[in-house]
N, C-alpha and C positions, 0 to 999 in steps of 0.2 A: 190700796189700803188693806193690810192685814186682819184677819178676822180673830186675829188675837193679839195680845198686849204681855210682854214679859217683861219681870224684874225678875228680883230676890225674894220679893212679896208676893209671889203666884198662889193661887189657889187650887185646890185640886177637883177637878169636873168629870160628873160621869154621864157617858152618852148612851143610851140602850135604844136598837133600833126593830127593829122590823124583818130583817132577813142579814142572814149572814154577810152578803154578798156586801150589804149597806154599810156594815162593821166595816168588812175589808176596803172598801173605798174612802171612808171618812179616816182609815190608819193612814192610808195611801196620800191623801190629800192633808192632813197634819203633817205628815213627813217631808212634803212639799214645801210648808209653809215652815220647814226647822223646829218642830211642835216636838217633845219629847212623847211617846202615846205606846200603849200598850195595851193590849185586847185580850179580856180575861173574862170568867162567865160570871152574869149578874148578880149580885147581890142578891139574897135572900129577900129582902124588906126593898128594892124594887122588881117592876116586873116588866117582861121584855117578851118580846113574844118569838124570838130568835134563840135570848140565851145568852147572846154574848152583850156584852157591854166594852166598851172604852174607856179607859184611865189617863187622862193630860191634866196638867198644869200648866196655867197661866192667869197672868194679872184680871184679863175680862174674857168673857168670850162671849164674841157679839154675833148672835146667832143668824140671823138678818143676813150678814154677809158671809153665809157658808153657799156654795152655788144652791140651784134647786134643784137636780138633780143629785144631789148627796142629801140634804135636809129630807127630801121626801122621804125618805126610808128614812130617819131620825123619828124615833118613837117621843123621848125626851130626853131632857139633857138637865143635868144638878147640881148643885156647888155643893160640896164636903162644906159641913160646920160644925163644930164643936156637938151642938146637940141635935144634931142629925143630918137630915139634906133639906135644900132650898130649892124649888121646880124654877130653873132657867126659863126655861122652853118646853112647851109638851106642842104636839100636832093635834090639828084642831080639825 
């Protein structure tokens, strides 16, 4: 089972992690799964403790089934919306 879902209706998600190195693995493993993904530095108004964050779009993205060793460096993860961002997943 893929840990995302594509149509025409995708959403756009941002991931900000922990260490660079966590970025470069979660690009690596999107591109795996046929994920369009692109790694650019965080937003202003979030906060990352690395810097970089990750840009994809798709329909869900079901955090749960990202391995654990990628998720552990996964600081949090947002949906774009209209009037701001939505917390996916933060680490707990």
């Amino acid at each position: 089972m893929s840990i995302f879902s594509l149509s025409q209706n995708s959403m756009e998600y941002v991931a900000t992690f922990y260490s660079h190195f966590g970025a470069i693995q979660f690009e690596q493993f999107c591109k795996q799964a046929s994920i369009a993904v692109h790694l650019q530095p965080v937003p202003r108004w979030l906060s990352s403790s690395c810097g970089t964050c990750a840009i994809f779009q798709v329909d869900l993205c079901i955090v749960e089934n990202i391995p654990e060793d990628i998720l552990e460096d996964i600081e949090q993860v947002v949906e774009k919306q209209a009037e701001g961002y939505k917390e996916v997943y933060t680490s707990g």
